[in-house]
Wavefront OBJ file of the C-alpha trace (Angstrom):
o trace
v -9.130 -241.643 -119.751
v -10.238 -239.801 -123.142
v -11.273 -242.316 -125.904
v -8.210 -242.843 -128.104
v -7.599 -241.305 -131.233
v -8.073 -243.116 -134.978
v -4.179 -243.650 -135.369
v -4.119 -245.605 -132.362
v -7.519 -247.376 -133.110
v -6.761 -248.163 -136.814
v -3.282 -250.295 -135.249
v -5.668 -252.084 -132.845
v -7.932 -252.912 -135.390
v -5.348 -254.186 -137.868
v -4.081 -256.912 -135.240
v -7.427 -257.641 -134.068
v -8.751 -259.048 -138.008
v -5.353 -261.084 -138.296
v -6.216 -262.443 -134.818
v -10.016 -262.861 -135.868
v -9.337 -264.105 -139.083
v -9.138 -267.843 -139.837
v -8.469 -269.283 -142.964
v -11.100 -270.237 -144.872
v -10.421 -274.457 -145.552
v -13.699 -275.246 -146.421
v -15.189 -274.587 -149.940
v -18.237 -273.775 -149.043
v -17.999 -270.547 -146.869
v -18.234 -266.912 -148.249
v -15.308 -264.896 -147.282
v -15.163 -260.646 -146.998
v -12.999 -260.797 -150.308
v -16.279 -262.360 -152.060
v -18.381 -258.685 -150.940
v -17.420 -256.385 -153.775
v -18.461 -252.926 -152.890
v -21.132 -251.254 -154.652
v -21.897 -247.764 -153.065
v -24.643 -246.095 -151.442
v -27.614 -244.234 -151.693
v -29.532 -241.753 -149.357
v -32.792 -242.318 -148.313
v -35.938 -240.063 -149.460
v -36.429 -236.345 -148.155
v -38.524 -237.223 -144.859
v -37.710 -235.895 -141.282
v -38.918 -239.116 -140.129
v -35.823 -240.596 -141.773
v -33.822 -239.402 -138.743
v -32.419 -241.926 -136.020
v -33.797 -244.923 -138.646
v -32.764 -248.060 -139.653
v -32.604 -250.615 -137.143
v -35.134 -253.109 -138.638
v -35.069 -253.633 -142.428
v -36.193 -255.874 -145.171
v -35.757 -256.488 -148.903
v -39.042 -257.873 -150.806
v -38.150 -259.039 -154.189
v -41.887 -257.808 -155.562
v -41.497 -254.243 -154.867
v -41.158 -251.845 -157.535
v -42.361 -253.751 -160.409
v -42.807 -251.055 -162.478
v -39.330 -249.590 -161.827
v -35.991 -248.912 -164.065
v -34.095 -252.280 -164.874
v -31.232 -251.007 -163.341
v -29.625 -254.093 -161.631
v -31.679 -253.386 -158.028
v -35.282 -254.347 -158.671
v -37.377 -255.104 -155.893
v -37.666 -252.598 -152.570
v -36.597 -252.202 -149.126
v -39.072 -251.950 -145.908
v -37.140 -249.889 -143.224
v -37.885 -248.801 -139.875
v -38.294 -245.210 -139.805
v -37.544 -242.815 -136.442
v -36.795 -244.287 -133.375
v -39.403 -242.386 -131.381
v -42.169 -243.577 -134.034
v -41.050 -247.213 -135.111
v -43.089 -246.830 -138.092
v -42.531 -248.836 -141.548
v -41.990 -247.349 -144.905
v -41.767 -249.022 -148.598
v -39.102 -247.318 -150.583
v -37.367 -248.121 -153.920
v -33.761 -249.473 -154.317
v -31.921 -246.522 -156.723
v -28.024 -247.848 -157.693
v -25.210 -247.672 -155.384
v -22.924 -244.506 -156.195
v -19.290 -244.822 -154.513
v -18.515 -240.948 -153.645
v -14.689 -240.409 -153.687
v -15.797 -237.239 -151.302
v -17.985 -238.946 -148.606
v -20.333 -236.858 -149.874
v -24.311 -237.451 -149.362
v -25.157 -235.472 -152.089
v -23.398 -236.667 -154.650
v -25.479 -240.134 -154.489
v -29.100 -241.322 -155.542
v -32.204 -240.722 -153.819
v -34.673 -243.714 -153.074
v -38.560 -242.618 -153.638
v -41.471 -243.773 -151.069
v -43.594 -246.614 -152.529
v -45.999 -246.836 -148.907
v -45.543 -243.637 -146.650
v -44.722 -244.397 -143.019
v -47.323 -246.397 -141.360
v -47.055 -248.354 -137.649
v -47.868 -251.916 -138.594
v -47.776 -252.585 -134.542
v -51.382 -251.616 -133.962
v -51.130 -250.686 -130.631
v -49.502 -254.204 -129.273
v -46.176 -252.874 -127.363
v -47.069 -249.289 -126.500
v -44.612 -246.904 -125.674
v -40.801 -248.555 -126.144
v -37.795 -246.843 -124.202
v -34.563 -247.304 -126.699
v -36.380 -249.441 -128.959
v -35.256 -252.526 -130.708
v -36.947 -253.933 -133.744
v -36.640 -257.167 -137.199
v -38.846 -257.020 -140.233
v -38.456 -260.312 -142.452
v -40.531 -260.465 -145.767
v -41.234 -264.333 -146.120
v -42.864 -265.651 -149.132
v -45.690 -268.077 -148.656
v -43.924 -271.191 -147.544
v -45.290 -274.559 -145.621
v -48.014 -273.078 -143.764
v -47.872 -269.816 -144.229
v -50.073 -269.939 -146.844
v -49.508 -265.855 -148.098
v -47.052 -263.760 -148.276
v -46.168 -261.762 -144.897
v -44.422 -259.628 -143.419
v -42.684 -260.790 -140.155
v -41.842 -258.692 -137.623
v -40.911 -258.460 -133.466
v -40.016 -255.555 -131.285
v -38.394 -254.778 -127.899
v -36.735 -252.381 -125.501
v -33.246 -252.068 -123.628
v -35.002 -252.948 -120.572
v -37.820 -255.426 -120.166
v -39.305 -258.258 -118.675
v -40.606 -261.483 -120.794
v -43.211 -260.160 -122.966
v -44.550 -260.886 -125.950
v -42.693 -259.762 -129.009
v -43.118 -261.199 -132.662
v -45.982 -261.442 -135.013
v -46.520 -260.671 -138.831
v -48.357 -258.442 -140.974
v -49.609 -257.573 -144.803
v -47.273 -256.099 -147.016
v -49.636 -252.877 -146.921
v -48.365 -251.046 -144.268
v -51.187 -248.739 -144.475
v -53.894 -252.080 -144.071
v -51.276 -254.215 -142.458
v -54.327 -256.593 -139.856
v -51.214 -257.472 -137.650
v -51.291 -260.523 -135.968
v -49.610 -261.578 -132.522
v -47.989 -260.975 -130.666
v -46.159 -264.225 -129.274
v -43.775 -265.222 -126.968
v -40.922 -267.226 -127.247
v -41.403 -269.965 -125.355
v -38.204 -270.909 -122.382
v -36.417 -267.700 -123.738
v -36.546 -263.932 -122.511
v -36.678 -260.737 -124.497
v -32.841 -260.369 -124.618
v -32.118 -263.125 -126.953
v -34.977 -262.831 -129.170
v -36.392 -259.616 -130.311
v -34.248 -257.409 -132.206
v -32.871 -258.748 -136.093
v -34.765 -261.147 -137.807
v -34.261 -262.647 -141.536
v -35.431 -265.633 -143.410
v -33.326 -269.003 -143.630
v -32.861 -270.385 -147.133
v -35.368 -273.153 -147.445
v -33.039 -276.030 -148.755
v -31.020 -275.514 -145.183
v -34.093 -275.237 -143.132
v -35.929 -278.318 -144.402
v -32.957 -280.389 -143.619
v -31.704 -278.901 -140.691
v -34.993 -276.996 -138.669
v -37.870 -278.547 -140.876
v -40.992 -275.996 -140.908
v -39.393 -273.361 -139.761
v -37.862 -270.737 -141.999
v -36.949 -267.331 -140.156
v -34.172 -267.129 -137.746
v -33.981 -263.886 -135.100
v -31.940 -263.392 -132.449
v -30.762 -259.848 -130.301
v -27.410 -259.126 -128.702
v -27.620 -257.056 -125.856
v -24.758 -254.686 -124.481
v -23.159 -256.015 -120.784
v -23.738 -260.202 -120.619
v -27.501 -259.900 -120.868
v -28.149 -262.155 -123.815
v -24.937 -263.780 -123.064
v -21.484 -263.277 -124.063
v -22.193 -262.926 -128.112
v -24.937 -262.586 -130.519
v -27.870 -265.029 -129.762
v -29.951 -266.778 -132.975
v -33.309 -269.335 -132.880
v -35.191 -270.699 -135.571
v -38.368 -270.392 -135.754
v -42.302 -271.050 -137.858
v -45.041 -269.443 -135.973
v -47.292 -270.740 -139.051
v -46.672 -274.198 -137.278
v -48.741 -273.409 -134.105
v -52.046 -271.121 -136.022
v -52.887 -269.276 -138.441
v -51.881 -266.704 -137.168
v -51.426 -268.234 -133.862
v -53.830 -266.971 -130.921
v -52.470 -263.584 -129.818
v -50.769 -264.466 -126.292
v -49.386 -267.768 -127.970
v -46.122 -268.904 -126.539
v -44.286 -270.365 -129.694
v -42.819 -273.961 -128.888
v -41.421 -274.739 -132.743
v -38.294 -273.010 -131.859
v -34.851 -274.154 -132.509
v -31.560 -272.488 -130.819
v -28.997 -271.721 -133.495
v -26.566 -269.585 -131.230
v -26.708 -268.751 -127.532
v -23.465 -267.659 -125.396
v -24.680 -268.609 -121.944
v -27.839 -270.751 -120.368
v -31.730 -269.496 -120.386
v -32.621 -270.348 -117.051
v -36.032 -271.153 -116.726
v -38.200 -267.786 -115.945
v -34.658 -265.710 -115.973
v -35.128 -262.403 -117.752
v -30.651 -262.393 -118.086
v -28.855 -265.160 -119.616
v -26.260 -266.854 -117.025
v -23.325 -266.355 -118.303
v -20.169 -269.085 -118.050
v -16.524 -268.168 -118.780
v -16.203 -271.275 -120.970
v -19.431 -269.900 -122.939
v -18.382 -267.343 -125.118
v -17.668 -265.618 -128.402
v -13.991 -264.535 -128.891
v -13.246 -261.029 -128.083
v -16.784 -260.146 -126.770
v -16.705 -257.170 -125.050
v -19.729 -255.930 -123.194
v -19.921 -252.385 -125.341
v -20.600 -254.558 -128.152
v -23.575 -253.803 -130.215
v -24.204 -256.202 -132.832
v -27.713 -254.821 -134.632
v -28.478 -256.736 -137.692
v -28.105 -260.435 -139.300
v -28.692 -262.048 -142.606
v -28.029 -265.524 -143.819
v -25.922 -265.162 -147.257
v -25.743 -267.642 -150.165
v -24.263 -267.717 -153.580
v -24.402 -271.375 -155.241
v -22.945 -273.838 -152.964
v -21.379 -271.222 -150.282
v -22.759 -269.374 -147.535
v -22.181 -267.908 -144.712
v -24.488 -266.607 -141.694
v -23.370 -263.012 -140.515
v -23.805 -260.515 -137.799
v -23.446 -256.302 -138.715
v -22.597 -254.054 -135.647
v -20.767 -251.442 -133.740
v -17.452 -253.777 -131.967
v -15.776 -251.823 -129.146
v -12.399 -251.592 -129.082
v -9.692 -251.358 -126.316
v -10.613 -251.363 -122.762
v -14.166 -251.354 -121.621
v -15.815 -250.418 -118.980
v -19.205 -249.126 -117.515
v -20.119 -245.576 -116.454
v -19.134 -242.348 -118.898
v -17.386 -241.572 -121.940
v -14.334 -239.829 -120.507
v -13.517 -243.088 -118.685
v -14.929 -242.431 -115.525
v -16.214 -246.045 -113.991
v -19.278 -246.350 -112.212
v -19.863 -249.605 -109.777
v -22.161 -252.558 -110.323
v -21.675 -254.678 -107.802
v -24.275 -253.384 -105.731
v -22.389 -253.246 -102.394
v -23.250 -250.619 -99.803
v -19.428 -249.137 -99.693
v -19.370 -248.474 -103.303
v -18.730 -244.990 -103.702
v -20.454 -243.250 -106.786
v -18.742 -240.875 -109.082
v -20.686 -237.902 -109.788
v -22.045 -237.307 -113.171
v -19.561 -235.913 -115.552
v -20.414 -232.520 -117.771
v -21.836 -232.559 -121.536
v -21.035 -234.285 -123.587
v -19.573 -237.021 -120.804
v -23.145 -237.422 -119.261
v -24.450 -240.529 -120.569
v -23.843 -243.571 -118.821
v -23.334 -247.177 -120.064
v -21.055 -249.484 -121.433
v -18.273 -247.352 -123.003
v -15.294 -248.719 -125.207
v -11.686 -246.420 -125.543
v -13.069 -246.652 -129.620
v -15.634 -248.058 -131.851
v -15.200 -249.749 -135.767
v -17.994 -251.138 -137.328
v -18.013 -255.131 -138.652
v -19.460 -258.100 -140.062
v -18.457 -261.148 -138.447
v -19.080 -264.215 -140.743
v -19.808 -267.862 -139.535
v -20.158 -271.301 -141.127
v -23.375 -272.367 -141.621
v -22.700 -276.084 -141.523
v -21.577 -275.674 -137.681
v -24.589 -274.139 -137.373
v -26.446 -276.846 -138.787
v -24.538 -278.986 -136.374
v -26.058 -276.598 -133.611
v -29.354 -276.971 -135.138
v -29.338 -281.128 -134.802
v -28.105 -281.292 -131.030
v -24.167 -282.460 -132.382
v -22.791 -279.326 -130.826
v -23.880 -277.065 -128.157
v -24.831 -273.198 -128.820
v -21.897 -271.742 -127.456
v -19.212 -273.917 -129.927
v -19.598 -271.755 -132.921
v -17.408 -268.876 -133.335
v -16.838 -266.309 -136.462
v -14.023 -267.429 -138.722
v -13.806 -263.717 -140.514
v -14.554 -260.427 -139.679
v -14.604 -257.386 -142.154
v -14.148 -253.735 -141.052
v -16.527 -251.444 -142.336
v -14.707 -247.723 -141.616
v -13.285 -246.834 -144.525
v -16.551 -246.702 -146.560
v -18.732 -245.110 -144.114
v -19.209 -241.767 -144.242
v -18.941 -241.070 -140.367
v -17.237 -243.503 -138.525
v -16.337 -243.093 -135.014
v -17.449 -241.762 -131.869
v -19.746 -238.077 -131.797
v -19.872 -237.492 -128.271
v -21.904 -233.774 -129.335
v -24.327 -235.745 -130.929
v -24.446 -238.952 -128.556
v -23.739 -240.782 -131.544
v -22.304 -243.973 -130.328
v -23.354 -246.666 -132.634
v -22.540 -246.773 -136.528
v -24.361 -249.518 -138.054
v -28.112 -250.884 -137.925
v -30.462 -253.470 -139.954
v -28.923 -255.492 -142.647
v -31.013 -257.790 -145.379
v -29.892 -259.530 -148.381
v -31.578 -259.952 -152.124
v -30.858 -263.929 -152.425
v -31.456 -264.255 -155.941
v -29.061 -261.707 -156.856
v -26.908 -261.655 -153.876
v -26.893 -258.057 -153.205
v -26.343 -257.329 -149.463
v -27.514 -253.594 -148.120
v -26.491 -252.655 -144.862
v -28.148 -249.191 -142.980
v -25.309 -246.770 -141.449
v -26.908 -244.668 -139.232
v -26.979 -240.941 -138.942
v -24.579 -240.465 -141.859
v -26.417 -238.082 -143.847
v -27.084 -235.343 -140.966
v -29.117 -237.034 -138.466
v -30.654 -239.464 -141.932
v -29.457 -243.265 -142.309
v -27.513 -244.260 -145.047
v -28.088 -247.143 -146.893
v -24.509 -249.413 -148.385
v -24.445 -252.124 -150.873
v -22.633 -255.102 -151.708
v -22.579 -257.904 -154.564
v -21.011 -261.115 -153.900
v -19.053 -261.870 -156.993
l 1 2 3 4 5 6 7 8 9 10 11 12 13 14 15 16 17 18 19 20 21 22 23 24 25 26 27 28 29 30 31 32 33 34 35 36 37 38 39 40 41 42 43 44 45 46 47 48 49 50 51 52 53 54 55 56 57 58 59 60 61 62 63 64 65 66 67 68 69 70 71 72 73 74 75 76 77 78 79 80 81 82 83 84 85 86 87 88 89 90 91 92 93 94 95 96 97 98 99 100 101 102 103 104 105 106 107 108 109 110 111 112 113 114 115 116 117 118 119 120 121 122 123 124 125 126 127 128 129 130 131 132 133 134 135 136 137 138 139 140 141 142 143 144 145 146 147 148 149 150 151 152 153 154 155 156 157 158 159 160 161 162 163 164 165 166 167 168 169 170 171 172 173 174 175 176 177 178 179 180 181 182 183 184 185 186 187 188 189 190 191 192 193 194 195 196 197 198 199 200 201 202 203 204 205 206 207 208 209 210 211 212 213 214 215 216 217 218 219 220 221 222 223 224 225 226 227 228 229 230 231 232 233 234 235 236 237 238 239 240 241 242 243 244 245 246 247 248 249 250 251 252 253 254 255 256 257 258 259 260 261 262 263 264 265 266 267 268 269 270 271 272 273 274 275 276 277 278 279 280 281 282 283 284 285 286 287 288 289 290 291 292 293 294 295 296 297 298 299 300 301 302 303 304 305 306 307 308 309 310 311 312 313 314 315 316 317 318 319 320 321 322 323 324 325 326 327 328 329 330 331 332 333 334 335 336 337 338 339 340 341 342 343 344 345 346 347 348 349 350 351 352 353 354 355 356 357 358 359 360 361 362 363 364 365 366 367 368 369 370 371 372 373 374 375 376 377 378 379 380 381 382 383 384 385 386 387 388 389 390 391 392 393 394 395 396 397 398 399 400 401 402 403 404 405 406 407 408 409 410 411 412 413 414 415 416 417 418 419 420 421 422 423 424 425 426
């Protein structure tokens, strides 16, 4: 089977937000109609701009000598996913093209050139995941810092967070740390900093929350979350340090002790997971009284299945009659987890049933998304590109708190450049 065409995906994915959609009865939550859309803006002229964006940051400081504009402050991205290097750039203003066209929007400028802030702690990374928070001195952190953790698609439990200086070019990286009870597959991809009334109530001393979702029922059936304060146990802590002040928000299955997977329970799962999902970035939103925690990704749509594009299905159960298919032709050649179509979303939860997570009063599998939002109709190339094994449209996400500006990267939407799309709660 061919992967179906937009008409046919755009009448799925009209059901499926009236089906994901619940109304909203508490006062407190941010819904989609809150986000008003602001635009985008391209990224500066730098090859190394190419395949970017899955780890991103906003740091209020930034550009302090820049226009007053509306979007002080700068973004620290992720650059190429071969490199995994970190550049400062500024924040221009959002431009809404009527064309889809790159060029008609704003280009940000460097502030730091690309630099690798990893100094040589994870070595070469296979389809590379990475988070970059910006925390202000808080508790025991007693600077400013740059947080940040990395991974791959496949691993065993290794060591994956640490932090940083804001000069990427002089950034004395410290780490990295393991998560202690918890593999690689629930921990080391987005990352983002909790506000601090909700942490001092609900995880006390610890202010950053990361997570990862990984495709199949790796990290579980859904997006997994932990709180967390590394400045609680050194600092920095010893490099090697397996981090104990940790604090599940969100897990979809059960870490078994020294498992690299997550077992995985019928009973324990988000609604509608499907195993093409790709859910990349996270941020923790807040505007007066309401929030919201929420997830940014690529959601598959219609049937699912493993092996290649033009729905050929390869076996996984390992027994010694399985027959295997052989590999199709370009561009059908790449297997994984494959979905009929592709939209990209932000799923929104409550935050105080994740507080409830937080205090033991309900377990890590309870808490399910009471919006979604579609994201196709502003990006500026949605769907499937089989040619140009583009598969996944979203990345990182991060959120200015004071002003409640959300940016979001799209990936590979200006040529093989990220994109970078703005909202404004109002």
């Amino acid at each position: 089977m061919l992967l179906h065409t937009k008409k046919i995906v755009f009448l799925f994915a009209l059901s499926f937000s009236v089906l994901f959609l619940y109304p909203s009865a508490l006062a407190d939550r941010i819904d989609p109609g809150d986000l008003v859309y602001k635009g985008a803006f391209r990224l500066p002229d730098n090859d190394e701009w190419q395949y970017s964006g899955y780890a991103m940051t906003y740091y209020p400081k930034g550009d302090p000598s820049g226009k007053n504009d509306g979007y002080p402050g700068s973004l620290y991205i992720v650059g190429h996913d071969h490199h995994q290097r970190v550049s400062e750039i500024t924040i221009p203003p959002p431009i809404i093209s009527s064309g889809k066209k790159p060029g008609d929007l704003n280009v940000a400028e460097t502030l730091q050139p690309f630099n690798d802030i990893r100094s040589g702690m994870f070595g070469e990374l296979e389809i590379p995941r990475a988070g970059l928070a910006y925390l202000p001195r808080q508790g025991l952190q007693k600077t400013d810092k740059l947080h940040f953790c990395w991974g791959q698609h496949f691993q065993d439990n290794d060591p994956s967070h640490g932090w940083c200086e804001l000069d990427v070019s002089l950034p004395e990286s410290a780490g990295v740390w393991y998560f202690n009870g918890f593999g690689n597959y629930v921990t080391n991809d987005y990352l983002f900093e909790i506000p601090v009334e909700w942490a001092e109530v609900n995880t006390p001393g610890q202010y950053l929350a990361t997570g990862r979702f990984r495709d199949r029922q790796w990290s579980g059936k859904g997006p997994a979350l932990f709180a967390y304060g590394p400045w609680e146990e050194g600092n920095p802590p010893e490099r090697g340090t397996r981090l104990k002040n940790i604090t599940p928000l969100l897990l979809y299955g059960v870490q078994e002790p020294g498992a690299i997977e997550i077992t995985n329970r019928d009973n324990m799962k988000m609604k509608y997971f499907k195993e093409a999902d790709e859910w990349s970035g996270a941020s923790w939103l807040s505007a007066g009284d309401d929030s919201a925690l929420v997830f940014v990704g690529t959601k598959a749509l219609g049937r699912c299945w493993y092996g290649y594009s033009n729905g050929v299905e390869y076996p996984t159960s390992g027994d010694s009659d399985e027959i295997y298919p052989e590999t199709p032709l370009w561009p059908h050649d790449d297997r994984g987890w494959w979905s009929e179509d592709i939209e990209a979303q932000i799923i929104f939860y409550d935050t105080d049933e994740i507080a409830q997570v937080a205090k033991g009063r309900k377990n890590t599998y309870e808490p399910q998304p009471y919006a979604v939002m579609t994201l196709d109709e502003i990006l500026y190339d949605p769907g499937f590109d089989l040619q140009r094994a583009k598969r996944y449209l979203v990345g990182a996400m991060c959120f200015d708190r004071q002003r409640g500006i959300l940016y979001i990267i799209e990936r590979r939407a200006d040529d093989e450049k990220s994109l970078v799309h703005v909202w404004a709660i109002e």
